[in-house]
N, C-alpha and C positions, 0 to 999 in steps of 0.2 A: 504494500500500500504506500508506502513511505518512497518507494522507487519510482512508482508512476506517478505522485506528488512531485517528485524532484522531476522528473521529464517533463511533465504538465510546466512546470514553474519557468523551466531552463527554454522550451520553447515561447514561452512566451513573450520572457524577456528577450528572445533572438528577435522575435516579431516586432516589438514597440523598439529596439535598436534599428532595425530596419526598417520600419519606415520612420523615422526619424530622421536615420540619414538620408531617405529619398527627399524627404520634406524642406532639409535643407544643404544642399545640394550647390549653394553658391558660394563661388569663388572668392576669396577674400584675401587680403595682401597684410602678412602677419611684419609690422618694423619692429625690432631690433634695436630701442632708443639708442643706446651711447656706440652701437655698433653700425655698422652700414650695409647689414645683413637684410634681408628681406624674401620671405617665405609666402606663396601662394598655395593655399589649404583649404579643402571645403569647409564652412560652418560648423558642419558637424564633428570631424575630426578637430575644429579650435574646440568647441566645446565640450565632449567627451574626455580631449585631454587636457582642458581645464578644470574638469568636473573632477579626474583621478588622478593630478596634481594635486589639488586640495585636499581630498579624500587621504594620501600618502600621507602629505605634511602635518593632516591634524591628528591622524590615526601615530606618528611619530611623536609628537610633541603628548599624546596621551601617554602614551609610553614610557615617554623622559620622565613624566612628570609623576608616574608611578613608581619607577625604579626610588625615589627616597624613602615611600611610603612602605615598598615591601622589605627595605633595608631596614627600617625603625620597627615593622611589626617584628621580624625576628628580633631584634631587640628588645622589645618589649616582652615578647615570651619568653624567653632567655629571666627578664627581671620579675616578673609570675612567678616563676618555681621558686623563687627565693622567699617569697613569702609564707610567712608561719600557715599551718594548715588548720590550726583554731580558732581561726577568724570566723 
């Protein structure tokens, strides 16, 4: 059940990708500010990999931002067992 959920799901998302990129389909001229680079891309290709550009960096900075917390939790447990058990 859970396998043909996951096909159901997987084709679907293929479908609203697809026509997505049919839908936008125009040509756009990607600059390069301080460089004198310039990239022509369909809309959708800027946007998609706009979209998982962002998705990356915040899914990274979640990350960062955990790594103190699961340094201090073992710490913390570590400081647990020292306490008296007749509390």
């Amino acid at each position: 059940m859970i396998k043909a959920f996951k096909i159901i799901f997987s084709v679907l998302i293929a479908l609203i990708l697809t026509v997505f990129a049919v839908k936008n389909s125009h040509v756009v001229a990607i600059n390069l500010w301080p460089l004198p680079l310039q990239f022509k891309l369909t809309l959708s290709l800027v946007l998609i990999g706009t979209f998982t550009v962002g998705a990356v960096a915040g899914g990274l900075l979640v990350w960062i931002s955990q790594i103190t917390k699961r340094l201090f939790k073992d710490k913390a447990k570590v400081d647990y067992d020292h306490l008296p058990r007749d509390l």
